[in-house]
C-alpha positions in Angstrom: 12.9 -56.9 -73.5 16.2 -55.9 -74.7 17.6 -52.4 -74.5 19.2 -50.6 -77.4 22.8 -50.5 -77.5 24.2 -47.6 -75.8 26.8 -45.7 -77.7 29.9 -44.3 -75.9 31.9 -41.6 -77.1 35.3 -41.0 -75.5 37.0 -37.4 -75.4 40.3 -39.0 -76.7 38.7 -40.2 -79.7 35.7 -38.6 -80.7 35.5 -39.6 -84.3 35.5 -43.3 -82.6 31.7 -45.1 -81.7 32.0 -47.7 -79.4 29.5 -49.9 -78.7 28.7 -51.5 -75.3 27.0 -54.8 -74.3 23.6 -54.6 -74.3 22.4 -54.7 -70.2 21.5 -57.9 -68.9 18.5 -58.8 -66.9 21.1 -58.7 -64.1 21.8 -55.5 -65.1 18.4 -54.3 -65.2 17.5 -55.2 -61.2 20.5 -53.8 -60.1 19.9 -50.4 -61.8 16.9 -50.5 -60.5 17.8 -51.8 -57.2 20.6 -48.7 -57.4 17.7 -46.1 -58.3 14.8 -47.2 -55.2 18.2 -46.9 -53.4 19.0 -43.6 -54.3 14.6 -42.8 -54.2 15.3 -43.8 -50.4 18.1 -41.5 -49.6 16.6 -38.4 -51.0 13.7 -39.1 -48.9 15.3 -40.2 -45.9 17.3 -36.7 -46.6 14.3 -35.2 -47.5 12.7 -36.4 -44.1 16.0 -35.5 -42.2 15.6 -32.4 -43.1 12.5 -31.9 -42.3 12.6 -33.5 -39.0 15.9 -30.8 -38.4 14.0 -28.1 -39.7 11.0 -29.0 -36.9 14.0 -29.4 -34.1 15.0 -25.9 -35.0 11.8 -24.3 -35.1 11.1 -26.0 -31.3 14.5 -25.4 -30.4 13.5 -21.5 -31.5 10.3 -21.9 -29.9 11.8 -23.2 -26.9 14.3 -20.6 -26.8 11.7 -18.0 -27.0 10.0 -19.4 -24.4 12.5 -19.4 -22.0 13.1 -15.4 -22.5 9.4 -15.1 -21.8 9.8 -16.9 -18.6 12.6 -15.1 -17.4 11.2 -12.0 -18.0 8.6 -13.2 -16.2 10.4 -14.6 -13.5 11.9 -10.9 -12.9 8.2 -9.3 -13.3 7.4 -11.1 -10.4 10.5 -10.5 -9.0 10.3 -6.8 -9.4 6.4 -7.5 -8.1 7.6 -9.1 -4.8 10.3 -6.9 -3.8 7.2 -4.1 -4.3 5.0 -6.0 -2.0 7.8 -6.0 0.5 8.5 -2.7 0.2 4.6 -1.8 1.0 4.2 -4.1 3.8 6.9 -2.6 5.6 5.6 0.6 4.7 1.8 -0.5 6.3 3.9 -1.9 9.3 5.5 1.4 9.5 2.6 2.8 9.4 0.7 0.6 11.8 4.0 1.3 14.6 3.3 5.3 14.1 -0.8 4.8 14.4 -0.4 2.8 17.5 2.6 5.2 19.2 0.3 8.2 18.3 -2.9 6.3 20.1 -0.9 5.8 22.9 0.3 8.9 22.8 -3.4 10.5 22.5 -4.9 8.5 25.2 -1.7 9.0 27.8 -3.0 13.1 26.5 -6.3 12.4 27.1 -5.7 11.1 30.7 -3.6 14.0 31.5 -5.8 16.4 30.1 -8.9 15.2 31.8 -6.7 14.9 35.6 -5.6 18.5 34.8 -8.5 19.4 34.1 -10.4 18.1 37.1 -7.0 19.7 39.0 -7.9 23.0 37.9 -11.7 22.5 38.6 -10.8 21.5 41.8 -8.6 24.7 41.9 -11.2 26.9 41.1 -13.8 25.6 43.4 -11.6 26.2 46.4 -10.9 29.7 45.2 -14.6 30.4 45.2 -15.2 29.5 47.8 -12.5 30.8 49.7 -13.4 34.5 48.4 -17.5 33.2 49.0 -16.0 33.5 52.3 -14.2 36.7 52.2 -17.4 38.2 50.9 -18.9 37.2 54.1 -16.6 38.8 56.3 -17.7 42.1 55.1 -21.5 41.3 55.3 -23.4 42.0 58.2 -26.8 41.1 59.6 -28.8 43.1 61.8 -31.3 41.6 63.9 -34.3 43.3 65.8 -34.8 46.7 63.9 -38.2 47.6 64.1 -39.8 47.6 60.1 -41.8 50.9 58.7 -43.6 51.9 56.0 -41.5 52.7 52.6 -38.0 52.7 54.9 -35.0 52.6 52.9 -33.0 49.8 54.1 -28.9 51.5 53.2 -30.0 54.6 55.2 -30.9 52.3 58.2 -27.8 50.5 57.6 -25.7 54.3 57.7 -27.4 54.9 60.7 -26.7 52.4 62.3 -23.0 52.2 61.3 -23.1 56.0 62.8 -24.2 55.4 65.9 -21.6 52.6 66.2 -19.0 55.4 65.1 -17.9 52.8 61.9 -16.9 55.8 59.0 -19.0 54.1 56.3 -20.3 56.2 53.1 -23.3 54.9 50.4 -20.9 53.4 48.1 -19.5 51.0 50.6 -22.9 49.6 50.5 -23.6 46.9 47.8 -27.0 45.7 48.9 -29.2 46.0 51.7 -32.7 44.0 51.9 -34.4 43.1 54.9 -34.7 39.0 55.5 -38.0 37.2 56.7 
């Protein structure tokens, strides 16, 4: 099939109509050959853009992801130098617990030797003042007993006739032994 003529009109002389060869078959395959040319560059520009829209939204993504990680990264930064921080705190802790053990128990030791010191101590003294007591008691030996006698009046007697000044109140007890 054969195209219409195409008319040209030139600026120079636009009362002038020029007519141009109509296209060949040659023509015709070239053209088109020129448009699927042109059909492939808009979409291989179509498809370049597309693919360099994607690479910017996962170089975005990308870039988002790496702020994530470093905050992350410092999280468990901030996280670590916190766990430090308490462990030397719990073996500060542990130091003063065992000190104040050894401490106790070195208290406890000394506590229980004073204490048995002062025990010790105290015996003694009793029985140093069980035997002062002593010294002031007397036994007498060989006094006939009677019927309802009154055993400090015997005893004041006695202490009379052995010319000793002794009065009631000096005596705390009297009781006759078996």
């Amino acid at each position: 099939m054969s195209s219409p003529p195409t008319l040209v009109v030139s600026p120079e002389n636009s009362n002038v109509a020029v007519r141009g060869k109509p296209p060949t078959k040659n023509t015709q395959d070239k053209n088109i050959h020129e448009e699927d040319s042109i059909i492939m560059e808009n979409i291989m520009s179509e498809s370049l853009d597309d693919t360099a829209m994607d690479f910017k939204l996962l170089l975005g993504e990308m870039k988002a992801i790496r702020a994530e990680m470093r905050l992350f990264r410092n999280s468990m930064t901030d996280l670590m130098t916190a766990i430090k921080m308490q462990s030397s705190r719990i073996d500060s802790i542990e130091t003063r617990i065992s000190a104040l053990e050894d401490k106790s128990k070195g208290l406890q030791r000394c506590e229980v030797s004073t204490l048995e010191e002062t025990v010790s101590q105290l015996k003694s003294q009793i029985l140093e003042r069980d035997q002062d007591l002593l010294a002031n008691d007397i036994q007498i030996a060989g006094f006939p007993e009677t019927s309802g006698e009154n055993t400090t009046h015997i005893t004041l007697a006695i202490a009379k006739k052995l010319c000793v000044d002794l009065d009631e109140r000096d005596v705390v007890s009297s009781e006759r032994t078996d």
